[in-house]
VOPAGU-2260 file (C-alpha; in pm, 1 decimal, decimal comma):
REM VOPAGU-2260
SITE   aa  ch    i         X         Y         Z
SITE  UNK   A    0   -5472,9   -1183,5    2654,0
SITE  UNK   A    1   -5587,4    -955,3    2379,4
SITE  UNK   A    2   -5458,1    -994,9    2050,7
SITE  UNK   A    3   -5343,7    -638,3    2033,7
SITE  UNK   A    4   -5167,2    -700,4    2348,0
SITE  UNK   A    5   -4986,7   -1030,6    2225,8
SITE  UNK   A    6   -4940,0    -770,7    1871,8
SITE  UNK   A    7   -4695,7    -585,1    2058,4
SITE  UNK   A    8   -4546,2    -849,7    2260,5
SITE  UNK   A    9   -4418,3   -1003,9    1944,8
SITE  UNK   A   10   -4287,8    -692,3    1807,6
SITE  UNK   A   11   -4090,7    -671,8    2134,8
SITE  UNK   A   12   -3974,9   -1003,6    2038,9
SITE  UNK   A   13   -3873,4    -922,4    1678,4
SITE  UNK   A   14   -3725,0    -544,4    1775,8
SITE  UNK   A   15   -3525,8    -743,7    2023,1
SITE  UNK   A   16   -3392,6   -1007,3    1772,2
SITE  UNK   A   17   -3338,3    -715,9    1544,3
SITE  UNK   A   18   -3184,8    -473,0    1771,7
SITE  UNK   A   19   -2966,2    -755,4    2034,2
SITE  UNK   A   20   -2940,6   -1066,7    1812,4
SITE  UNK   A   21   -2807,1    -942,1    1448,5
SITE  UNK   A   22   -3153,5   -1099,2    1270,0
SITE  UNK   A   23   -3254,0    -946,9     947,5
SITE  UNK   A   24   -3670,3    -817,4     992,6
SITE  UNK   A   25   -3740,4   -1114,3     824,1
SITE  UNK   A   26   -3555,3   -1381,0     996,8
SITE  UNK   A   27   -3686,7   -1239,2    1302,9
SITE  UNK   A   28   -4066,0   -1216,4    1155,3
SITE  UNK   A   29   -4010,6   -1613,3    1040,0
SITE  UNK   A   30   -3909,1   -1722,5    1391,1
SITE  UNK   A   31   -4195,9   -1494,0    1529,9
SITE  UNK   A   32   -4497,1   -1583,4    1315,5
SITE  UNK   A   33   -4421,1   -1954,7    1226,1
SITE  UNK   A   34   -4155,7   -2094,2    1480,2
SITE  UNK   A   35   -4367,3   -1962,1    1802,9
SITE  UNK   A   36   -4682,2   -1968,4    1636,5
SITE  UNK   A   37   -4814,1   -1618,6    1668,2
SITE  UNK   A   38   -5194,8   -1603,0    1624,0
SITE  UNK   A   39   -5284,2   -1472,0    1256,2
SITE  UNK   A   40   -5552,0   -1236,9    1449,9
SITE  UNK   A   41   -5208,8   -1045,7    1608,1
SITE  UNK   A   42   -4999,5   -1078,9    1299,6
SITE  UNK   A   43   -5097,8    -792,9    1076,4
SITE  UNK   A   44   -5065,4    -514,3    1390,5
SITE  UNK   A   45   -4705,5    -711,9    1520,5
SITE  UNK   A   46   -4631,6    -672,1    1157,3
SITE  UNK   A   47   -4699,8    -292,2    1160,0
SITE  UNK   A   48   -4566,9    -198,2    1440,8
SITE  UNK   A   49   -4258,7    -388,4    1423,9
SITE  UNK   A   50   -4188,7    -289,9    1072,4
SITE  UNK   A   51   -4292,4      91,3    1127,9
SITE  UNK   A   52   -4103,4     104,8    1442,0
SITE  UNK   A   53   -3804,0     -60,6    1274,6
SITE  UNK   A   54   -3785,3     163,3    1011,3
SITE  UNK   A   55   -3816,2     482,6    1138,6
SITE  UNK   A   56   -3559,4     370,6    1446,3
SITE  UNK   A   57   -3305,4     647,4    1385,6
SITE  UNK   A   58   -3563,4     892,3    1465,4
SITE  UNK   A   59   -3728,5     720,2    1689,5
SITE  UNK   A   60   -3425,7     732,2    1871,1
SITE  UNK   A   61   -3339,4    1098,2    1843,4
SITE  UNK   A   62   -3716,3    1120,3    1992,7
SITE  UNK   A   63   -3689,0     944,1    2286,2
SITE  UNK   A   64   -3359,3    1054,2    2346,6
SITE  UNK   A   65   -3488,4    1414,0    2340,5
SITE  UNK   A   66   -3700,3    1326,5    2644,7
SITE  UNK   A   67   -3459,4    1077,1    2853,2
SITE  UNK   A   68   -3349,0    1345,7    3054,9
SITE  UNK   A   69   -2961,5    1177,1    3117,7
SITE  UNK   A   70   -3047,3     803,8    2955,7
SITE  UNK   A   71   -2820,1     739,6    2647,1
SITE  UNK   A   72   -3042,3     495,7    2440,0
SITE  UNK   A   73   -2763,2     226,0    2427,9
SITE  UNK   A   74   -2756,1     230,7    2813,5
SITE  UNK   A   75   -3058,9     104,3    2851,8
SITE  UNK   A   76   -3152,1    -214,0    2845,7
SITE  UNK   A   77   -3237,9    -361,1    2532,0
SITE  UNK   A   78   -3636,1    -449,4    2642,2
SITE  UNK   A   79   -3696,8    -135,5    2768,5
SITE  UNK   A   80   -3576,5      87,8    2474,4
SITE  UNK   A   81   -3760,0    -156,0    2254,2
SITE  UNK   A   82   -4067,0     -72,2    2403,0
SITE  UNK   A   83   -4009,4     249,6    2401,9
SITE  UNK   A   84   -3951,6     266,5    2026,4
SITE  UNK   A   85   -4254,8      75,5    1956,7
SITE  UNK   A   86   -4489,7     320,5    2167,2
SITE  UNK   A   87   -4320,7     604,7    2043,1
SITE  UNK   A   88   -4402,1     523,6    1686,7
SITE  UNK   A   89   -4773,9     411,9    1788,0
SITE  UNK   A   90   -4763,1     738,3    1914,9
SITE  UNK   A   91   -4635,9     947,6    1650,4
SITE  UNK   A   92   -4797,8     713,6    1376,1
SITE  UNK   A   93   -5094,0     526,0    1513,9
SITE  UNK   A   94   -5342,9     805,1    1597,0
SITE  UNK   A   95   -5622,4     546,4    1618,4
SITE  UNK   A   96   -5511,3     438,2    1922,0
SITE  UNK   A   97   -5550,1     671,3    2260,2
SITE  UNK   A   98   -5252,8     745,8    2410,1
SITE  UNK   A   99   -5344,9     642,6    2752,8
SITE  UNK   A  100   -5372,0     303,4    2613,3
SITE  UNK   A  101   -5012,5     293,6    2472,8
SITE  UNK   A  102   -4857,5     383,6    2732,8
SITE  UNK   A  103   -5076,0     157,9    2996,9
SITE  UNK   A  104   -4924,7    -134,9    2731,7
SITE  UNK   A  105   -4616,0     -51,6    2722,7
SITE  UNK   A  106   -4584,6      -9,4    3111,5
SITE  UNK   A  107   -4733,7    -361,0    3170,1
SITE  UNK   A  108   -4530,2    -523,9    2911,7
SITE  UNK   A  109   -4232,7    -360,9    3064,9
SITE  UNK   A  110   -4379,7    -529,7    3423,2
SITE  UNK   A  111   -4370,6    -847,1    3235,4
SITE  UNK   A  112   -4035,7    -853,8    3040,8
SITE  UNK   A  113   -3837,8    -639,7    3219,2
SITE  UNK   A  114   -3649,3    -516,1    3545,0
SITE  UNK   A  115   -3880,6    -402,4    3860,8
SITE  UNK   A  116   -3838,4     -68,2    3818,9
SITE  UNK   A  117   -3937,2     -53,3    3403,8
SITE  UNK   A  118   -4265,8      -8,5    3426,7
SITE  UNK   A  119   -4176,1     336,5    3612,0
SITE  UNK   A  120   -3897,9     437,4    3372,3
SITE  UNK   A  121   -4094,5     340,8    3031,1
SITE  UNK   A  122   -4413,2     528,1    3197,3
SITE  UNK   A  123   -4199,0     836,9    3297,3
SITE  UNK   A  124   -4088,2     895,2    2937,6
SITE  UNK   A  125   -4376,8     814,0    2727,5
SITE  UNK   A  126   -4539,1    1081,9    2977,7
SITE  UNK   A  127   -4309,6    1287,3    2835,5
SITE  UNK   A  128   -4380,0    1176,9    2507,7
SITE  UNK   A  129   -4746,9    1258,0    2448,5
SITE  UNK   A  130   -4659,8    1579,4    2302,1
SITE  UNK   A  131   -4536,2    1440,0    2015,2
SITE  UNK   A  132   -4885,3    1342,4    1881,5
SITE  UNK   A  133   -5015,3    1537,7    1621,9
SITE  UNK   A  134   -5380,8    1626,6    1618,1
SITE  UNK   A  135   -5592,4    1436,9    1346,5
SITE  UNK   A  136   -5863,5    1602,7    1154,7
SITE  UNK   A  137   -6184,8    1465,1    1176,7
């Protein structure tokens, strides 16, 4: 596994312990970085993404709510509008990375953590989504 890949496996983790468990950000970074041993060479893009993602949550929120066409965002389960919160601040905030690749992520770490049918429903809204990107200037 990549180490961007593991990156935002362990801000799943974290946004989960945040968002389901009642942990501060950095209880849940302590369990995440020391108590299961997450790679250093994942740490500092777990650690943006989580914290990013985390702090702009409110409007992340109001985002993907905006585009889940009859999904509250407390009705759905807890992995899937993590990983939807995460991808949807990669894509608002992370223009480095092609959107394509977000979402592909985010659809097979919905696969992974997830019900059978996440992997359709995160994919179906971050489609949705990629209008939210802003161009860059290069």
């Amino acid at each position: 596994m990549g180490s961007r890949r593991l990156a935002r496996e362990t801000a799943l983790q974290m946004l989960y312990l945040c968002d389901n468990c009642g942990f501060t950000p950095d209880e849940a970074e302590l369990i995440c970085f020391t108590e299961m041993k997450t790679p250093v060479t994942s740490q500092d893009f777990a650690d943006s993404l989580f914290k990013g993602t985390w702090d702009k949550k409110g409007l992340l929120d109001v985002l993907i709510g905006d585009h889940a066409e009859n999904w509250e965002m407390d009705r759905m389960a807890v992995i899937d509008r993590n990983i939807l919160r995460f991808a949807a601040f990669e894509i608002t905030d992370m223009p480095e990375t092609p959107i394509n690749v977000i979402i592909d992520e985010a659809v097979e770490i919905a696969k992974k953590f997830s019900t059978i049918d996440s992997g359709k429903f995160v994919n179906g809204i971050l489609d949705k989504l990629k209008s939210e990107r802003k161009e860059t200037k290069h």
